[in-house]
C-alpha positions in Angstrom: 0.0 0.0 0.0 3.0 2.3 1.0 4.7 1.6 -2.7 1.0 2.3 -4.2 0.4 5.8 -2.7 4.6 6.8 -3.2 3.8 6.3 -7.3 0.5 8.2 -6.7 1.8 11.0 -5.5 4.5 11.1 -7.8 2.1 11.1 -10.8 0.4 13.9 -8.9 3.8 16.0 -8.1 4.6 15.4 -12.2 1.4 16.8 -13.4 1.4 19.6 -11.6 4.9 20.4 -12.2 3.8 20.1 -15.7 1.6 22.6 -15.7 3.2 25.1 -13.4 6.6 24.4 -16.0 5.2 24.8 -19.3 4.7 27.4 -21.6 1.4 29.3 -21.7 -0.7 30.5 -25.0 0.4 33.9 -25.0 4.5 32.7 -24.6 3.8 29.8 -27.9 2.1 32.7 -30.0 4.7 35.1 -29.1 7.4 32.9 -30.1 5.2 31.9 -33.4 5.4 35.5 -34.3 8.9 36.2 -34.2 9.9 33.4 -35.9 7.5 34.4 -38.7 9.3 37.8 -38.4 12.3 36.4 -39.1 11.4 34.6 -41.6 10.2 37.6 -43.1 13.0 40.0 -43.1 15.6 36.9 -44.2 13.8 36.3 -47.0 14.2 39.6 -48.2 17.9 38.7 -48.6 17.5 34.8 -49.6 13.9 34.2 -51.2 14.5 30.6 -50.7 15.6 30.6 -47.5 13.3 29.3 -44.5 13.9 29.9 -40.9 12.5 27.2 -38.9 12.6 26.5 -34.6 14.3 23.8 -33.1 15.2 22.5 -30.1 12.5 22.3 -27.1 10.7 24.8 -27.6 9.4 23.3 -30.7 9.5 19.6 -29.4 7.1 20.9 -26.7 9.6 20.1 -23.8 10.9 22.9 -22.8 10.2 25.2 -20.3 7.8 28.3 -20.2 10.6 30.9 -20.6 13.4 29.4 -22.6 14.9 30.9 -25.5 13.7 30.3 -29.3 16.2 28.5 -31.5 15.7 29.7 -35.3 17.5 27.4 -37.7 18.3 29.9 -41.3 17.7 27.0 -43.9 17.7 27.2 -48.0 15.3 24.8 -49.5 17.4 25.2 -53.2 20.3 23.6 -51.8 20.6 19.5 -51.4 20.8 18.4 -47.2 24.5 17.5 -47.6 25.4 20.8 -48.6 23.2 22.7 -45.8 25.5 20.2 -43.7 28.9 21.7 -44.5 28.6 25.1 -44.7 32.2 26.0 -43.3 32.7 27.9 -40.5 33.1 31.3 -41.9 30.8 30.5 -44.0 28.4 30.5 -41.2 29.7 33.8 -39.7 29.4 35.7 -42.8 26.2 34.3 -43.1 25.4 35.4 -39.9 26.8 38.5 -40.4 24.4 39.6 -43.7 21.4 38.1 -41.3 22.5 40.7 -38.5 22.1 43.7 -40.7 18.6 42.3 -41.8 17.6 41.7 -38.2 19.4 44.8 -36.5 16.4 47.4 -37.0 13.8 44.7 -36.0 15.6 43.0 -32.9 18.3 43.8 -30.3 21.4 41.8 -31.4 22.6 41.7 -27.6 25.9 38.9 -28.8 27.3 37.7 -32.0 28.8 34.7 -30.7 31.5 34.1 -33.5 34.0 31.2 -31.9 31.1 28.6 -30.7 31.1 25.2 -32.4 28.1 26.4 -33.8 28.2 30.5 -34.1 24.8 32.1 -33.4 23.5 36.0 -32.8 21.6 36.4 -29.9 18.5 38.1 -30.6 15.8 40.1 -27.9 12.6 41.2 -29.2 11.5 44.2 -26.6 7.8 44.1 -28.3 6.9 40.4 -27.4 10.1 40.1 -24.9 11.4 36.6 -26.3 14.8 36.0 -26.3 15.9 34.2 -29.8 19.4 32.4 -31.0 19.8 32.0 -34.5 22.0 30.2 -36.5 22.6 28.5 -39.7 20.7 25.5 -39.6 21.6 21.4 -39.3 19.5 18.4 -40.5 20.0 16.6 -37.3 18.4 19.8 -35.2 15.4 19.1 -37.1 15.3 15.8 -36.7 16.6 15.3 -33.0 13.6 17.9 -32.7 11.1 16.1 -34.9 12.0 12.9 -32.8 10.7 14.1 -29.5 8.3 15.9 -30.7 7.0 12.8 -31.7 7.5 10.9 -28.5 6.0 13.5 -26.7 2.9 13.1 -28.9 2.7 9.6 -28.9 2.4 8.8 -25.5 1.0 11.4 -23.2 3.5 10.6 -20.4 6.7 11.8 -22.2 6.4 15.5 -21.3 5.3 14.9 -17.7 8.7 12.3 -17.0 10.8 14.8 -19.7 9.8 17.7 -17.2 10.0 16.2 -14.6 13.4 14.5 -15.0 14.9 17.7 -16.7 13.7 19.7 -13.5 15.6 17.3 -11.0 18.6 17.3 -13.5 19.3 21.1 -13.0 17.8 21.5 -9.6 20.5 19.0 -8.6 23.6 20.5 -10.9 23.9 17.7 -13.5 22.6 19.4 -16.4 25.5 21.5 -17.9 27.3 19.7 -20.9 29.5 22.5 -20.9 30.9 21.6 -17.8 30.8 17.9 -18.4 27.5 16.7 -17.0 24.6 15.5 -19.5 22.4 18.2 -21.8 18.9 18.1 -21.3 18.6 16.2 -24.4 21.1 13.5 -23.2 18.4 13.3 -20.4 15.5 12.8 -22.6 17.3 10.1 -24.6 17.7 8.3 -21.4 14.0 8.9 -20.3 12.9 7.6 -23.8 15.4 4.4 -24.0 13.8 3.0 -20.4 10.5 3.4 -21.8 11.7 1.9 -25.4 13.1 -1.4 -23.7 11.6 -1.2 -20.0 8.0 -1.5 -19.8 5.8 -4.2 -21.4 2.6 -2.2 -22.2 2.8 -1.0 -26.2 6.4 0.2 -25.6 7.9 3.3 -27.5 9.2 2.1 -31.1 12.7 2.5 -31.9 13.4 6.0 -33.9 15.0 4.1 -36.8 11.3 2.3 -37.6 9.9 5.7 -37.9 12.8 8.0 -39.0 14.5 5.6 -41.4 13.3 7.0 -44.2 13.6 10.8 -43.5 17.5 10.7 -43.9 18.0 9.6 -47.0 15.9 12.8 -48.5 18.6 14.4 -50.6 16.4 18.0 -50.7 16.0 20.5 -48.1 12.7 21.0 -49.3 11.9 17.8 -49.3 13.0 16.7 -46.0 10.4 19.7 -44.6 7.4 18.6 -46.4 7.9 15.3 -45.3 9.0 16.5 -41.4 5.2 17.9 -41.4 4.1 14.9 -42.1 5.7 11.8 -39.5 3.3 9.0 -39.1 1.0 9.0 -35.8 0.8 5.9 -33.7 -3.2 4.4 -32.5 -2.7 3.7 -28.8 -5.4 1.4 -26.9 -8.4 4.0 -25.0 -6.3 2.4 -21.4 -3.0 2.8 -22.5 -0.9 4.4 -19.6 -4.0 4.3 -16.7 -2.8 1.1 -14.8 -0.8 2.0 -11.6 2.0 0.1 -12.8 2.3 2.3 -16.1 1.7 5.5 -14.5 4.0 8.4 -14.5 4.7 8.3 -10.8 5.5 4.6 -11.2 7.2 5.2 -14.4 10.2 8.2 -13.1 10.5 5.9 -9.9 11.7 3.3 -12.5 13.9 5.7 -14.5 15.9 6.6 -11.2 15.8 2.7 -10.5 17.2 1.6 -14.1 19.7 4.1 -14.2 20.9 3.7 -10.7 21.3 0.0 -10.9 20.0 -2.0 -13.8 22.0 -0.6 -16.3 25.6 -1.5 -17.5 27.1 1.8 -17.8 30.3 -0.2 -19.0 29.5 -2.3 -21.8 26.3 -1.0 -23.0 25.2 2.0 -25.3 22.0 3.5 -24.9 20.4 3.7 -28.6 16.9 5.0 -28.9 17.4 4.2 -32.9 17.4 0.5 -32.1 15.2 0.8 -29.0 18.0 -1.9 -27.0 21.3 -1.2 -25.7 24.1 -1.9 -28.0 27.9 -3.2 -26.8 30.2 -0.6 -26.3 32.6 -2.6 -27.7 31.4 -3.4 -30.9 29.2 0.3 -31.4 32.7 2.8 -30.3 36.6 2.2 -32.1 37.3 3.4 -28.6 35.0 2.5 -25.9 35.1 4.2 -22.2 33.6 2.2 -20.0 33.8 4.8 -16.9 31.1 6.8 -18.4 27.8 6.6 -19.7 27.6 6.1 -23.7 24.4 7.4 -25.9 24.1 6.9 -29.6 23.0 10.1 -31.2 19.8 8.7 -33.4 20.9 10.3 -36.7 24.6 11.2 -36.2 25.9 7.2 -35.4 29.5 8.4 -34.9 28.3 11.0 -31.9 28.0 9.7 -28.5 26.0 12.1 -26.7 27.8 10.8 -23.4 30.7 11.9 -24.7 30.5 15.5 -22.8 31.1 13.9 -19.6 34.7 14.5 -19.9 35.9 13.7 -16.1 34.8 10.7 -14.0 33.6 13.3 -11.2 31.0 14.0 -13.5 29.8 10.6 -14.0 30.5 9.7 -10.3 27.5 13.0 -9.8 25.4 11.4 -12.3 25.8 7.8 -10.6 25.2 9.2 -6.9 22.6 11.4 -8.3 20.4 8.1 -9.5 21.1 6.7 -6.2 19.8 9.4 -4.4 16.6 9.4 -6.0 16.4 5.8 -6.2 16.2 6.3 -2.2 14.2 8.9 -1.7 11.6 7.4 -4.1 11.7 4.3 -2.1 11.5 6.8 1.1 8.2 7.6 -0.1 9.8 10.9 -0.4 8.0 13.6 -2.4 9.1 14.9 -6.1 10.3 18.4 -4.6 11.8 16.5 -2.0 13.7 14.6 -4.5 15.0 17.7 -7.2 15.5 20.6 -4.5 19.2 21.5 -3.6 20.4 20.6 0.0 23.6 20.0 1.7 23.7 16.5 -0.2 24.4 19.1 -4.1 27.9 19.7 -4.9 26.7 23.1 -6.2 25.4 24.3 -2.9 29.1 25.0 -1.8 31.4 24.5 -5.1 31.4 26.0 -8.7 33.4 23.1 -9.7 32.8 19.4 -9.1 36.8 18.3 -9.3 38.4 20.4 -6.9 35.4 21.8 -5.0 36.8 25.2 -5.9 34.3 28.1 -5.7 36.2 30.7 -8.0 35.5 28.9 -11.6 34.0 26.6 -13.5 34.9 22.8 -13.8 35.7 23.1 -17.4 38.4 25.6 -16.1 39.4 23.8 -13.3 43.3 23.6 -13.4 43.5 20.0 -12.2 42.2 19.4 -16.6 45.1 20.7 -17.6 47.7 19.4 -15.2 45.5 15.8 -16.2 45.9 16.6 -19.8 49.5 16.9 -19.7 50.2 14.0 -17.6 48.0 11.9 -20.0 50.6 12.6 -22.7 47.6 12.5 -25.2 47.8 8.9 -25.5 44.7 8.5 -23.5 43.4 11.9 -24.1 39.7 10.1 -23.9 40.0 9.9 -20.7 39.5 13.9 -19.6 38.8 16.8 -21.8 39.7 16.9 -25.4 39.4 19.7 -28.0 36.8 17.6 -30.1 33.2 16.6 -28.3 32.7 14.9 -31.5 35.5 12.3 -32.0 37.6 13.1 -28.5 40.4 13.9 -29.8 42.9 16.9 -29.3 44.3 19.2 -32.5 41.0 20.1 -33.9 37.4 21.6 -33.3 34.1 19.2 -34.7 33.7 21.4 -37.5 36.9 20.2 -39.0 36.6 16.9 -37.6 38.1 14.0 -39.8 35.3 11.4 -38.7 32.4 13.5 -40.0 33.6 12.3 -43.2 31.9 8.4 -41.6 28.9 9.7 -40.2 26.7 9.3 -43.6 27.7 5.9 -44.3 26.1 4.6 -45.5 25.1 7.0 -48.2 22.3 7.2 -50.7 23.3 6.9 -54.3 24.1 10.6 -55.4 21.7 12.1 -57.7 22.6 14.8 -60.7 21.7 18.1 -59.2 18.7 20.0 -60.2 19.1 23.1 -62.6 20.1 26.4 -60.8 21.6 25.4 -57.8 25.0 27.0 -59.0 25.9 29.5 -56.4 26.6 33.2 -56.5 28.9 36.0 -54.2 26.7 37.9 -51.5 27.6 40.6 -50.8 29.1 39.8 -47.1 31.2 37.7 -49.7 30.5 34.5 -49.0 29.4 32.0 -51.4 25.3 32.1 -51.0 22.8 29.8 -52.6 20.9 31.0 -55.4 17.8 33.0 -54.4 
């Protein structure tokens, strides 16, 4: 009886942190409305270009507050070459889209050295706060994916929330400073529920994505984003106490914190099982936890947790909850800082330090050097794609694997030849 009313209150906790987290009407159509504004003054420079959200805000798991992402996309070029726009190519990009945008918007930062260089954008009329880039594919369809979870089964944004709100309540959500993103987090969520529950489980990405990435056309990969297949669920699916959400995130923390094998298994939502780590990775780490990106194979998602403090915090973390659930311990009980959070007295998690960040710590660098480079995997590395030290992942030799294999290569429509902008950069044809 004691289990039975822990889960109940649980699902209760999650539904109303649900609907005190999300966005409102007012916050979706004011973030509707400037991406159509952008949309409009970009296409005044590139007729063919569409700008297009991303990330959670447009999956519907984010929270009420968080910034827009805008994708810039050009539906007369083929998807491999949206892909590889270089670098500078994506700052001067950036740059003709800041003199579009400048009269419109605040452009508060022109963040020019990020692996992916964005402007930061305010809009004072409708007070939304927008990052724009130059698109990816996978941003759409890492989007499109959960977007499509989330519609499937209604319990994906309660346990998403719920488990992204314990994350950074408890300090473990900062890739940057080598703890999981929340979309590492929501891969997790949607693996357990993929492989670990018997009533009409989740189906694996690649049955329903499979055929999106071998679109060779921008324009073709959007029409056919608008239109993913829907799943029929049974009238009862989800209402059983044993399928609830409550009972659901108290097997999440359960999984996680002891069921599974952090050193020989890869979480893949793709294939809906874990995959070996041996046979998925040239060069497995079995200290840390390992997730296949659905739609980039060669990126491990796990592969920001760059020290084994940070996957000692996600471990103990797990445990915790794993407790506290069995404790019949509340949900705000189980996500609110106390003395037990590294963060309540440290900015970093390797030295407890309290005057900079982890990725900054100076025990990385004294690491790094004592590592000689030959096990460079083991700590931080210049690369969060491949690892490795020398180069950024926009230069990144293995990017050259990650579309294997590849659809046979088509002759390329008329007028796609390109011509100078006048930033000076190479621009599609509009």
């Amino acid at each position: 009886m004691g289990a039975a009313n822990s889960v109940c209150k649980l699902t209760i906790d999650s539904m109303a942190l649900l609907e005190q987290l999300e966005p409102n009407a007012a916050e979706l159509a004011s973030k509707r409305a400037v991406c159509g504004r952008v949309q409009e003054l970009l296409a005044l420079e590139w007729p063919a270009c569409r700008v297009l959200p991303f990330g959670s805000s447009e999956s519907g798991l984010g929270f009420g507050g968080c910034d827009l992402d805008l994708g810039i996309y050009f539906q007369n070029v083929d998807v491999d070459a949206q892909g590889h726009f270089s670098p500078q190519e994506r700052i001067e990009l950036l740059t003709t889209a800041c003199e579009r945008l400048g009269g419109a918007f605040e452009v508060r930062q022109f963040i020019r050295n990020a692996r992916v260089p964005v402007i930061k954008l305010w809009d004072p009329k409708r007070q939304v706060a927008c990052d724009v880039c130059v698109g990816g594919v996978n941003a759409l369809l890492n989007t499109a994916l959960l977007k499509f979870y989330g519609l499937v089964d209604p319990r994906v944004r309660p346990l998403v929330f719920a488990v992204k709100y314990w994350a950074k309540q408890r300090g473990i959500n900062d890739s940057a400073n080598g703890t999981l993103s929340s979309y590492g987090f929501s891969l997790l969520l949607i693996f357990y529920l993929q492989s670990h529950q018997s009533e009409a489980p989740l189906p694996s990405a690649h049955a329903i994505f499979q055929s999106l990435q071998s679109q060779t056309k921008i324009s073709v990969l959007l029409e056919r984003l608008r239109s993913v297949p829907a799943m029929e669920l049974p009238s009862t699916f989800g209402t059983s106490e044993l399928n609830s959400v409550g009972a659901l995130l108290a097997g999440f923390f359960e999984f996680y914190a002891h069921r599974f094998n952090v050193e020989d298994e890869v979480v893949s939502v793709r294939t809906g099982s874990a995959l070996s780590k041996t046979t998925k990775w040239s060069h497995p780490v079995s200290w840390r936890l390992s997730i296949e990106d659905p739609f980039e194979l060669a990126h491990d998602v796990g592969r920001v947790i760059f020290h084994r403090n940070g996957q000692e915090l996600l471990r103990s973390e797990f445990q915790r909850a794993c407790d506290l659930v069995e404790g019949d311990r509340r949900l705000e009980d189980i996500c609110s800082p106390d003395h037990t959070s590294w963060n309540a007295m440290a900015t970093c998690y390797i030295c407890r330090g309290r005057d900079h960040a982890t990725r900054d710590c100076g025990q990385l660098a004294h690491q790094r050097l004592q590592s000689g480079r030959a096990s460079s995997l083991s700590f931080l590395s210049d690369c969060w794609y491949c690892g490795e030290y020398g180069h950024f992942k926009a230069a990144c030799p293995m990017l050259f694997f990650r579309d294997i294999p590849r659809p046979m290569e088509l002759p390329k429509p008329d007028g796609l030849s390109a011509v100078e902008g006048r930033s000076g950069v190479v621009h599609p044809l509009t």
